[in-house]
C-alpha positions as CSV (number, residue, x, y, z in Angstrom):
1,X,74.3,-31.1,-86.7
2,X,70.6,-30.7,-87.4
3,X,70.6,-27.5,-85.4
4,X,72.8,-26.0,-87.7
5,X,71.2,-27.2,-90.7
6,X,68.0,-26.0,-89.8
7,X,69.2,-22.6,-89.6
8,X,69.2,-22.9,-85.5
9,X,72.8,-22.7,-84.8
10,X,72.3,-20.8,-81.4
11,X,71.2,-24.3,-80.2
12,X,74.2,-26.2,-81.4
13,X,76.3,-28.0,-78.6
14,X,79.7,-27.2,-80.0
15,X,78.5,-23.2,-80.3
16,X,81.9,-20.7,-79.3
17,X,81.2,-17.1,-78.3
18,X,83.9,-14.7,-78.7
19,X,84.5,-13.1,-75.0
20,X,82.9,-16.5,-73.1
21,X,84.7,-19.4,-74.7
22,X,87.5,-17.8,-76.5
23,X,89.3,-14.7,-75.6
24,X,88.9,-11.5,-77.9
25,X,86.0,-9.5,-77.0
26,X,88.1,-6.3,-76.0
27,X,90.5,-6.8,-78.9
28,X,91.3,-4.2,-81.2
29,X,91.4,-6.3,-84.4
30,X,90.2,-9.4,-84.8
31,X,89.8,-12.7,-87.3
32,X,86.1,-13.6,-87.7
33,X,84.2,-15.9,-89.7
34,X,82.5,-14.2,-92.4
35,X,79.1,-15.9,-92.4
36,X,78.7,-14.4,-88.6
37,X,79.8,-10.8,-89.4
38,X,77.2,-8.3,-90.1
39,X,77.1,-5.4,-92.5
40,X,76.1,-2.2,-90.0
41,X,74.1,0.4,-90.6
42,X,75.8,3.4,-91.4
43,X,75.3,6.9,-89.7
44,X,75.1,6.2,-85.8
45,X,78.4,6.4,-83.9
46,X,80.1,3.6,-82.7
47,X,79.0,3.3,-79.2
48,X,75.4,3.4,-80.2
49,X,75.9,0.6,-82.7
50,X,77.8,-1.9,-80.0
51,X,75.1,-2.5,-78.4
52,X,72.7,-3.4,-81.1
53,X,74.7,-6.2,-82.1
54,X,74.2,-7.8,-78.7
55,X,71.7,-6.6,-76.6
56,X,69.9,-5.3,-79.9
57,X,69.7,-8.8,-81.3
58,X,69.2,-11.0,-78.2
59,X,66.2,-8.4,-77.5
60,X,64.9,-9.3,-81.0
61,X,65.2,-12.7,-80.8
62,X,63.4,-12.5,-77.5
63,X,60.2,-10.8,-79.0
64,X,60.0,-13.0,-81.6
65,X,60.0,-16.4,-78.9
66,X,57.9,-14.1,-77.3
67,X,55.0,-14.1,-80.0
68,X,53.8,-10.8,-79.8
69,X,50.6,-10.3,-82.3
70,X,50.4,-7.3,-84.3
71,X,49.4,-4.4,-82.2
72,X,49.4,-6.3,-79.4
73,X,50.0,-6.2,-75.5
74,X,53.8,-6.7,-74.7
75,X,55.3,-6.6,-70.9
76,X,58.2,-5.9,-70.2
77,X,60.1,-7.2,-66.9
78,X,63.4,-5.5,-66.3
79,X,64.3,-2.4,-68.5
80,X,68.1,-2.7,-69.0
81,X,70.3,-2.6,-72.4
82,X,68.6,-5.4,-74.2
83,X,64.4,-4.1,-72.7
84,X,65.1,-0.5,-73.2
85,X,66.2,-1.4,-77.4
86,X,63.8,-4.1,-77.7
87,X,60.5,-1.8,-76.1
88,X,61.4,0.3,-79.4
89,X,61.7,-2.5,-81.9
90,X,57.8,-3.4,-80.3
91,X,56.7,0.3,-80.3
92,X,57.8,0.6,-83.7
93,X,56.0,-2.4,-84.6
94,X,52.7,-1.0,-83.2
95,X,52.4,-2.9,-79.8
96,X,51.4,-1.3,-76.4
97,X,54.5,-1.8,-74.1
98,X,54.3,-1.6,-70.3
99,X,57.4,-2.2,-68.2
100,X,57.9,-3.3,-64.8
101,X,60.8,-2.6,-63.3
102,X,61.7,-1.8,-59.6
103,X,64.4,1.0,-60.6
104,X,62.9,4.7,-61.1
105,X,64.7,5.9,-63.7
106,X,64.4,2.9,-65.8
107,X,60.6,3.4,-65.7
108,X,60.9,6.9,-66.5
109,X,63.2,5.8,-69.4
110,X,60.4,3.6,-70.2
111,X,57.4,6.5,-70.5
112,X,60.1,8.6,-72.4
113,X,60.9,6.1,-75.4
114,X,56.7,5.9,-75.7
115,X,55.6,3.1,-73.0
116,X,51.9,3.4,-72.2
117,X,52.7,2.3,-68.7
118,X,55.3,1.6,-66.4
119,X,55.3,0.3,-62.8
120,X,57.1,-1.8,-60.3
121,X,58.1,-4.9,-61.0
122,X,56.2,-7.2,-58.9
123,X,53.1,-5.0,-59.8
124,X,50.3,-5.7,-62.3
125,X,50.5,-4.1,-65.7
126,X,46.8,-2.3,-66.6
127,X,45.4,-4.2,-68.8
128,X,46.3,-8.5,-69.5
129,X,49.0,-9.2,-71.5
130,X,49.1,-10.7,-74.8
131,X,53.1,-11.3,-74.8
132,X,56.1,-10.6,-72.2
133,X,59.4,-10.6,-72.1
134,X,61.3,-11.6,-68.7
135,X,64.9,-9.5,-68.6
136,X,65.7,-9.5,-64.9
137,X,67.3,-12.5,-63.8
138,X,64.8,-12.8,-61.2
139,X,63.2,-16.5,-60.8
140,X,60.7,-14.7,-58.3
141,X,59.1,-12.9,-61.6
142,X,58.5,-15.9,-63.9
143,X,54.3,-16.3,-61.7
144,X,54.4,-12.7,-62.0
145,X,54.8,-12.3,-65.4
146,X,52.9,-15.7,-66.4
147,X,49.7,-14.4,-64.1
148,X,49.8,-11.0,-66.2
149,X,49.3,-13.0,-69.7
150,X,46.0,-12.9,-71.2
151,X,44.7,-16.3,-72.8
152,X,47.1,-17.7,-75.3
153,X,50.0,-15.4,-73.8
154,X,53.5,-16.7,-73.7
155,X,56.5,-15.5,-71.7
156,X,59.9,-15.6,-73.0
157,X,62.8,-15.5,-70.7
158,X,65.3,-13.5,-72.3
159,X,68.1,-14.2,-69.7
160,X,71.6,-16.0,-69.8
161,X,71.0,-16.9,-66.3
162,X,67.9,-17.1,-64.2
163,X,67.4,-17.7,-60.3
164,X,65.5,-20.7,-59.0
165,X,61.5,-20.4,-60.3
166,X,59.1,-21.0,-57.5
167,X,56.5,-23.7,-57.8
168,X,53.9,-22.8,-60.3
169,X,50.1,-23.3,-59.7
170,X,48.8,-24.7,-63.0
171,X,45.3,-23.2,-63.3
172,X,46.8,-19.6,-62.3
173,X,49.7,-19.4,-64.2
174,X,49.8,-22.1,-67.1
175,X,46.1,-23.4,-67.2
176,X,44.3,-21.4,-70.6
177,X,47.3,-22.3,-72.8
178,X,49.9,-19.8,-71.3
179,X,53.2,-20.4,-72.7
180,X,56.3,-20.0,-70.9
181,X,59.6,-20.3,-73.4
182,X,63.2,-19.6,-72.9
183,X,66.1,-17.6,-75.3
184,X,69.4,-19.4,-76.0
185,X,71.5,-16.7,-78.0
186,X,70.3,-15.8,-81.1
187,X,71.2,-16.6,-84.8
188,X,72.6,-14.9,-88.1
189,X,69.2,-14.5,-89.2
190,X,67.9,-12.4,-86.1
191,X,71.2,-10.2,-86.5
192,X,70.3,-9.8,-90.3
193,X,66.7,-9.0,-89.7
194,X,67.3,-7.2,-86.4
195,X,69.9,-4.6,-88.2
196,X,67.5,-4.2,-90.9
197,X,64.6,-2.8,-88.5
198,X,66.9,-1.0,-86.8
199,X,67.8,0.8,-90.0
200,X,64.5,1.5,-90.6
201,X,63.8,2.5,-87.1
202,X,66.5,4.1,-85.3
203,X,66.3,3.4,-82.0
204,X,67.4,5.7,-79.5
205,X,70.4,4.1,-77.5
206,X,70.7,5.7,-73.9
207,X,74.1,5.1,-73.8
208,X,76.3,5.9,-70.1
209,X,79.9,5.7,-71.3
210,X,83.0,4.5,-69.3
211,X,86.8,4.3,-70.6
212,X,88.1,0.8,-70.7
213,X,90.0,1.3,-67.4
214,X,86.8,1.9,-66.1
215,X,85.7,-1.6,-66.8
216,X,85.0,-2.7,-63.3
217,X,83.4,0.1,-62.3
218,X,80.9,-0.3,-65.3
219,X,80.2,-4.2,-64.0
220,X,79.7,-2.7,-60.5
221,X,77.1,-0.1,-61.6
222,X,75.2,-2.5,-63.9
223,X,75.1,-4.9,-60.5
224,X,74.1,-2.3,-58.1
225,X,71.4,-0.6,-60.8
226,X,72.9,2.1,-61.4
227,X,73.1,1.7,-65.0
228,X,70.0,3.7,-67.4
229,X,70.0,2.2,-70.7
230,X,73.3,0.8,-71.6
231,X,76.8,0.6,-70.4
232,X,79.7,1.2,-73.3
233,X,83.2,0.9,-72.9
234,X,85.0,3.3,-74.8
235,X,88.4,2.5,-76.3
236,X,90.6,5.3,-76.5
């Protein structure tokens, strides 16, 4: 496939996910293919390096679609797993992040980890945007986001799964070459790079633990918001 050869496997059609198209995300050992495993750093526990290699990476991936200039202007819509590692990866990198989010501790979160502002998530961040990265899987913010760019900005929507996007005015939200880009995955290369910043730059993973009997009730706090940072299941 020239996906694959192009080092763009994340967009290959016949792409399998361990835990969405083949069973073994909660398995205890597990056969992998050794050109998708990564070396991890060493020192951090366990449940602060799970979620680097997923929301971690996908978060990376999504600031680089995102196109985020050095020192530049980077929103951030939803702070969940992924936004909370990813407005780190950008602070670390010398951006100014401001988050909208509409939960409260997430936006305290958000001004403890170093985020020059953060507000509600329908709001309007300070100052234009040179770069933003759409988390929630909220349609309704796509315009939102979009009419926060500055000139030349461009939106990445980071999500698996988005709601409908309402009609879009072209001089308001697209006119001024605003960009507006999805994520599909991500590939080795992000993991490799992402791992090797992280390294660098530890971030700090809020982590709110649950045993793995406690599964569901860790899917029904992330739904109902009441999640800050990241949810990790712990395997006794």
């Amino acid at each position: 496939m020239p996906y694959c050869l192009a080092g763009r496997e994340n967009l290959c059609p016949a792409s399998r996910y361990t835990g969405w198209d083949v069973h073994g995300g909660y398995a205890g050992y597990t056969v992998a293919d050794a050109r998708f495993a990564y070396r991890l750093p060493e020192g951090p526990p366990d449940e602060e390096l799970a979620p680097l290699l997923c929301a971690g990476i996908i978060g990376y991936r999504a600031l680089e679609r995102a196109e985020l200039p050095p020192g530049g202007r980077l929103g951030i819509y939803g702070f969940g797993a992924s936004a909370h590692l990813t407005a780190q990866l950008a602070l670390a990198r010398g951006a100014s992040v401001h988050v909208l989010t509409r939960a409260e501790k997430a936006r305290r979160l958000a001004l403890e980890l170093g985020a020059a502002s953060a507000g509600e998530a329908y709001g309007a961040p300070p100052e234009p945007l040179d770069a933003a990265i759409l988390f929630a899987p909220v349609g309704d913010l796509v315009p939102v986001a979009l009419s926060a760019l500055d000139r030349g900005g461009t939106l990445a929507v980071a999500g698996i799964h988005l709601t409908d996007i309402p009609g879009l005015d072209y001089q308001r939200h697209l006119f001024q070459e605003r960009t507006l880009r999805s994520v599909t995955a991500n590939t080795r290369e992000d993991g490799r790079a992402y791992l090797a910043e992280a390294a660098l730059h530890r971030p700090a993973v809020h982590v709110q633990r649950y045993s793995l009997d406690r599964a569901d009730q860790a899917l029904a706090d992330l739904a109902a918001d009441r999640v800050t940072g990241v949810a990790v299941l712990i395997a006794d």
